[in-house]
N, C-alpha and C positions, 0 to 999 in steps of 0.2 A: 398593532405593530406592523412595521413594515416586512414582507414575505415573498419571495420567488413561489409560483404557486403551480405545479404540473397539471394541466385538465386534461390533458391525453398527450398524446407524439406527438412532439411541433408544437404544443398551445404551452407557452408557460409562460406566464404574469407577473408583472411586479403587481404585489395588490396591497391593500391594509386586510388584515385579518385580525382577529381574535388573537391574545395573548393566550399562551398554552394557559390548562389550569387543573387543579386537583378537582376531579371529579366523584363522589361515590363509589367507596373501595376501594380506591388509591393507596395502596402502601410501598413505604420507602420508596419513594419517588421525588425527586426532585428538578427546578425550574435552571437551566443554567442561560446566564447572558452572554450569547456566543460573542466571543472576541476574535477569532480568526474560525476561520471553514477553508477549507482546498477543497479542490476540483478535482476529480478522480478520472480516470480514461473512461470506467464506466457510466460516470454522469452523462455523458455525451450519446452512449446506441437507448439510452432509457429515456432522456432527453428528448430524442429528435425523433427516434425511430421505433423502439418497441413499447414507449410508455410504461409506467410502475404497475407494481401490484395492484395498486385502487387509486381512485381519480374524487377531488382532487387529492393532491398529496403536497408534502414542501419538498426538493431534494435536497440533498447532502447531505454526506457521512464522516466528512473528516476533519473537525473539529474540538470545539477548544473552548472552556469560559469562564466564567463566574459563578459561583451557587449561588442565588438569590432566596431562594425558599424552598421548605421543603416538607412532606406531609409530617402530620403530629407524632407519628412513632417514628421518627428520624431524629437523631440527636442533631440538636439543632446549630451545635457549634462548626458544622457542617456549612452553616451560610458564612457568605466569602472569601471561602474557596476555591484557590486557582486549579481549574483539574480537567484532566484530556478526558475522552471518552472513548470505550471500547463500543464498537456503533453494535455489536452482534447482539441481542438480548434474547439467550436459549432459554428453553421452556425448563429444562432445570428438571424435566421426568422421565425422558429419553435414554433409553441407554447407553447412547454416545455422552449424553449430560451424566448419568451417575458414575461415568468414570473419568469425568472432569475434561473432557474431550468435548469442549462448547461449541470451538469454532465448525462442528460438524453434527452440531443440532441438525435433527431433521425437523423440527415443527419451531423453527424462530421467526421472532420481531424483527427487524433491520430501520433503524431512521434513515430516511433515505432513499425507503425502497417501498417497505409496506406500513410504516407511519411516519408523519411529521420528520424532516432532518433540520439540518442548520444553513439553511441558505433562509436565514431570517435572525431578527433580532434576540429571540427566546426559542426555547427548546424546551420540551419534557422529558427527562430517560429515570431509568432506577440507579438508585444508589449504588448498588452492585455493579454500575459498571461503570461507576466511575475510578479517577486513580488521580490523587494526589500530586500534583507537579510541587520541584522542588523551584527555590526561589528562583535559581540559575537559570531555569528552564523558559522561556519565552514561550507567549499563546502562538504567537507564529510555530515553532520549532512544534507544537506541544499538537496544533494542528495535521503536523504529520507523523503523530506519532503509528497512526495505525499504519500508514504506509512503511516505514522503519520497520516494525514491528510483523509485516507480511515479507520483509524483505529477511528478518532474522528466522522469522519460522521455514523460510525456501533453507535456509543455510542448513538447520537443524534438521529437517527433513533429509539433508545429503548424509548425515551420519559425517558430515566434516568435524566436529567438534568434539567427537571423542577419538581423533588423531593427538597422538606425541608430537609431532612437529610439525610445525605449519609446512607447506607446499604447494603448490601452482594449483592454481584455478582458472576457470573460464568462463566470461560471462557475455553471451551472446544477445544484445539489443541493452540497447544503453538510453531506457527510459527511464521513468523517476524508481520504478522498480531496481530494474536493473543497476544504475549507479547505485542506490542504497547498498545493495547487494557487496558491490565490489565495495562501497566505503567499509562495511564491514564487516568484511573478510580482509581488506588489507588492515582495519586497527586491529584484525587479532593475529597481523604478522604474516598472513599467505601474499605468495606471489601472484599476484591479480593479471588476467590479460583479459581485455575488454574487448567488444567486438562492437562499432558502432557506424553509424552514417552522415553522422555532424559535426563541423568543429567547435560549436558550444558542448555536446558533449564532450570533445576530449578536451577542450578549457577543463569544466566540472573534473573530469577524472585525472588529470592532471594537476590540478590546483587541488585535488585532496590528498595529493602527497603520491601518486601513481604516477609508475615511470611513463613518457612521452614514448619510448619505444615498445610499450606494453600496449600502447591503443592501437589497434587494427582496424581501418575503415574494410567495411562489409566486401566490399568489392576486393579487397586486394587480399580477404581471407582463403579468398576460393581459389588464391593461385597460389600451389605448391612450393615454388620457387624462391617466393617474397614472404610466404608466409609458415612455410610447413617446419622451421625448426623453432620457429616462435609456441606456433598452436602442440606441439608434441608433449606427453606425459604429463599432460593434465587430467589431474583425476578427480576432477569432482567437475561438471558443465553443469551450468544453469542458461537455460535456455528462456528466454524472456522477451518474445517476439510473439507467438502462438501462430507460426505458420511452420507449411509443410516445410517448404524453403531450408529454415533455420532448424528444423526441429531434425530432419535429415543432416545436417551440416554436423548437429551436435553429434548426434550419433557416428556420424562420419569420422570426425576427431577424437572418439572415446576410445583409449588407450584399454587394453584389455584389463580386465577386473575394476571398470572407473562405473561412476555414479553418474548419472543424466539425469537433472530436476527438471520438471516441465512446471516453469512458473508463468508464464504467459499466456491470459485468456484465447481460447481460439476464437481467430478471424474468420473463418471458415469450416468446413467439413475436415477433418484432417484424415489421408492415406500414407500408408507407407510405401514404397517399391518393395521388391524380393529380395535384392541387394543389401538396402537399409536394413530391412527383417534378419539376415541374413547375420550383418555383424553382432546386433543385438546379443543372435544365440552362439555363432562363434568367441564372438569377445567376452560372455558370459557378464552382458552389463547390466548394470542395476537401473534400473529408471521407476523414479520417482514423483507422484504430483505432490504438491502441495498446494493448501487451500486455509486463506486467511490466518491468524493468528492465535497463538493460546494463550489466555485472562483467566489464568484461576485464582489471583489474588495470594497465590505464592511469590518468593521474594525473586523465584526465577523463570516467573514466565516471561514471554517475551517481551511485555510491553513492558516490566521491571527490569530485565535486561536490558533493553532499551536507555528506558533512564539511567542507568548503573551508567552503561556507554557516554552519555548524554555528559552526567555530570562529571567524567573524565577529562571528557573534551578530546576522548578520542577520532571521533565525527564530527563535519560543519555541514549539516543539514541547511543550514540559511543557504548556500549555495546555492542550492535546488530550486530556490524560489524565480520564478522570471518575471512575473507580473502580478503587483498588489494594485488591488481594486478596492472601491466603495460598493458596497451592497450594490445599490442601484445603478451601478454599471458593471454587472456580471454579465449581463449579455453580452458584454463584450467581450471579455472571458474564454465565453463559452462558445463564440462564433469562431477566434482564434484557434481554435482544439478542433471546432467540426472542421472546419474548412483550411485549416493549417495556412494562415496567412503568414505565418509568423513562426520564427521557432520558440517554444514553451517549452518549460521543463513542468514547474507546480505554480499554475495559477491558483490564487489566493484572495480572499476578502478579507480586507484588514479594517475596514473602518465601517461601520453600522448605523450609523446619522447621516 
């Protein structure tokens, strides 16, 4: 088959490889024929500059496909199968694991990182982590669902969803994160304000049914004047940038007794000032990380929440999409994301021939 193939930072090949295959002790494991993969922000520093866990490797984590086969103790009506993938594969003996808290395994798999992902034609993963798409759902759509599904667990993390009535929110950096984020917070009714620096973003957050006077370019949040009765008594910020910059800005606007998620990998080293620190313990505010998503094959974790959302047609995730690619032109892709030629939101592989 044909494969994107990482041999270190900077060497990545289109090459023919080996099709995945059941090996000796393989249980519940199955082969899916990727139909869509998205590009993550983190494909790009593993990519170019810090290399995977082990070499070679394939990357990609967010996709989407077909069951084609699957080892002998797998019920086999399991083959062709439309169904997304949860990319985490926890060891399942961890203590974080026996309390169904996966996405904070300490000793996991990841496709993508430390085996095989879906920047190729065929995949291997376990049964267990896969999840059934409904008819409605698209492999495009079905491809993001783990990004969806990291934007729902930021939400859950806030302690926003056990409020009586919806109310203002704040959502600082309006990347594929970040928009999921406000698309769903405004379909469950909160007054969304965005914070962003592109007008393809505020198209997306706009065209998903969010006021045009609720998006704030970056620059004009830091003025008082234009922006301080907009940004006021917001209580719940999601911060989704991972700089010092923004991560102080949140705090800055955190209304006393508000919730600050830190959903944004850091760019850097990150410091606080005395000041920043300061409102922290005066304001008595909550800050929050969150990290990846929970799959425990309940009807409400996030990635089934997710879908619930999905087949409402609460969210239009196709939005998201900027650039569908063929396999063998992901480089392109991938050059547009490092070197920001272009504006992207979720670059995409759609077609695998």
């Amino acid at each position: 088959m044909k494969a994107w193939v990482l041999h270190g930072p900077g060497d990545l090949r289109f090459e023919d490889v080996p099709e995945p295959y059941f090996a000796n002790g393989d249980r519940e494991k199955a082969i899916i024929r990727v139909k869509a993969c998205g590009v993550c922000g983190s494909d790009i520093p593993r990519i170019f500059k810090t290399g995977a866990h082990r070499h070679p490797l394939i990357p990609g984590h967010e996709f989407a496909g077909e069951v084609v086969s699957v080892t002998e103790d797998t019920d086999p009506s399991l083959i062709g199968k439309r169904v997304g993938v949860f990319p985490l594969i926890p060891c399942k003996k961890c203590a974080l694991c026996m309390d169904k808290k996966y996405e904070m395994c300490r000793d996991y798999d990841y496709p993508g990182s430390r085996s095989d992902g879906g920047f190729a034609e065929f995949v291997k993963v376990p049964v267990w982590n896969l999840i059934e798409l409904p008819e409605t759902v698209t492999f495009e759509t079905a491809a993001m669902l783990e990004p969806m599904a990291v934007a729902v667990h930021a939400i859950r993390q806030s302690g926003i969803d056990k409020e009586k009535e919806p109310g203002k929110a704040l959502v600082i950096g309006l990347g594929t994160i970040g928009l999921f984020i406000a698309m769903f917070l405004h379909g469950a009714g909160y007054s969304v304000i965005g914070i962003g620096n592109k007008e393809e973003q505020k198209k997306i957050f706009t065209g998903s049914g969010m006021r045009e006077d609720r998006f704030i370019r970056s620059e004009d949040s830091r003025n008082e004047s234009t922006a301080g009765d907009s940004l006021s008594e917001c209580k719940y910020i999601f911060e989704c940038v991972g700089k010092n910059e923004s991560y102080e800005q949140a705090v800055s606007l955190a209304s006393p007794g508000s919730t600050v998620v830190t959903v944004g990998n850091p760019a850097s080293d990150m410091t606080l000032g005395r000041e920043i620190y300061w409102k922290i313990l005066r304001n008595q505010l909550t800050i929050r990380g969150t990290w990846n998503s929970s799959f425990t094959h309940e009807p409400m974790d996030d990635w089934h929440y997710v879908l619930d959302v999905l087949s409402s047609g609460q969210i239009t995730p196709e939005k998201m999409i900027s650039h569908r690619l063929r396999l063998k032109d992901l480089s392109e892709g991938l050059d547009i994301m490092k070197d920001k030629k272009e504006y992207y939101t979720k670059v995409m592989v759609t077609e695998f021939t």
